[in-house]
C-alpha positions in Angstrom: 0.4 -10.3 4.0 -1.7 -9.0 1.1 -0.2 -5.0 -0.3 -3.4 -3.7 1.8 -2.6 -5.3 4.9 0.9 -3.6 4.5 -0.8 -0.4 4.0 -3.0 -0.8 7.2 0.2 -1.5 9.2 2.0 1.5 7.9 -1.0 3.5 9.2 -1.3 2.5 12.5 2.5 3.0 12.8 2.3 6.3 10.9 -0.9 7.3 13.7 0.9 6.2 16.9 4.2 7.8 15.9 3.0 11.4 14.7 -0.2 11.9 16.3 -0.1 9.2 19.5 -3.0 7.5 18.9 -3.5 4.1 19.0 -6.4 3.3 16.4 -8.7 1.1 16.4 -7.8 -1.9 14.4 -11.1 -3.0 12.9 -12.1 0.7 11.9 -8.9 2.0 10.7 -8.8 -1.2 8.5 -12.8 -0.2 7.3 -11.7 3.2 6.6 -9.3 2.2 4.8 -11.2 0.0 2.4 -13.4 2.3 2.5 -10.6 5.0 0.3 -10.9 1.8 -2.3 -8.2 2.1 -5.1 -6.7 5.4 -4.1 -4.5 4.2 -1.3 -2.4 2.2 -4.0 -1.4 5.3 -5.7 1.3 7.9 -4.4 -0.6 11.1 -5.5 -3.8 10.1 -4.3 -2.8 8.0 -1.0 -2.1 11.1 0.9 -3.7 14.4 1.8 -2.2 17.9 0.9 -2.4 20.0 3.7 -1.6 23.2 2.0 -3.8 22.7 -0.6 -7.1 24.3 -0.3 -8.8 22.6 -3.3 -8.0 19.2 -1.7 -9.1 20.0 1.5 -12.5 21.4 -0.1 -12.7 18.0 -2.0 -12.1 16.3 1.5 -14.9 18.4 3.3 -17.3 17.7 0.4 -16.7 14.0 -0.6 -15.9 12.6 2.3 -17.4 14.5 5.3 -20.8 15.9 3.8 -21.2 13.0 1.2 -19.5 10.0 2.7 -20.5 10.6 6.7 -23.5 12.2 5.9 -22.8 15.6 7.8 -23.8 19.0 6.9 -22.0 22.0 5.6 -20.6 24.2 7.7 -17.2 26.2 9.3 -17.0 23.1 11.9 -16.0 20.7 9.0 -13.0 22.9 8.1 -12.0 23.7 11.5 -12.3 19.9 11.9 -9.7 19.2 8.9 -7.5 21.6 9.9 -7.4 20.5 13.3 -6.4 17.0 11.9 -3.7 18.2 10.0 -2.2 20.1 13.3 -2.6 16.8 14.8 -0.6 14.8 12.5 1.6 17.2 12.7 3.0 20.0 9.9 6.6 19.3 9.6 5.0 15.9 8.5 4.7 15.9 4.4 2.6 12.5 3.7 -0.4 12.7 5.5 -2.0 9.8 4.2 -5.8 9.9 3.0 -6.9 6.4 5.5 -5.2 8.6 8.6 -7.0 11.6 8.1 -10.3 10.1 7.1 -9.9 7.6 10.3 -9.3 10.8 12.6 -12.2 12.7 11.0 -14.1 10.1 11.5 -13.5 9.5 14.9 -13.8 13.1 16.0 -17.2 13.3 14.9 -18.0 10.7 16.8 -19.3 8.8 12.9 -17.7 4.9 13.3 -21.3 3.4 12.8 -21.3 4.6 9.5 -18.4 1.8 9.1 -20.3 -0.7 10.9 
């Protein structure tokens, strides 16, 4: 099992234990790719929840940029939501998780497809 695979795993367990979803194999493991080098490193394989600059970065790079969408108070609402889901007692909030449930909330899998 190659370090990625691991990775992939971890997030599907992470997802069904703290937010009780089941993903989607195939997309979680697109989305994943998808984050390219930055899932192998601690600082950058998760998402701060607290920290406004990273959220901004999150909203610009990967909603607007990334899915295509357009600015606006939905995409915050939208991150913030996430990071209720997964839950805020819950530190590492890893990047492939939260892009996978953006993703999916705004209904934007073909853009992995």
């Amino acid at each position: 099992m190659s370090k990625r695979d691991e990775l992939i795993a971890k997030y599907a367990a992470d997802m069904k234990e703290k937010m009780g979803v089941t993903p989607d194999m195939d997309l979680l493991t697109k989305v994943t790719i998808g984050c390219g080098p930055s899932i192998y490193s601690a600082d950058s394989e998760t998402v701060a929840g607290s920290d406004m600059a990273e959220l901004e970065r999150v909203k610009t790079n990967f909603l607007m940029k990334k899915l295509g969408l357009p600015d606006g108070p939905q995409l915050m609402e939208a991150i913030k939501k996430v990071m209720a889901d997964y839950g805020s007692a819950n530190r590492n909030k890893y990047r492939a998780v939260v892009y996978y449930a953006l993703t999916t909330h705004f209904g934007k899998e073909s853009v992995y497809h």
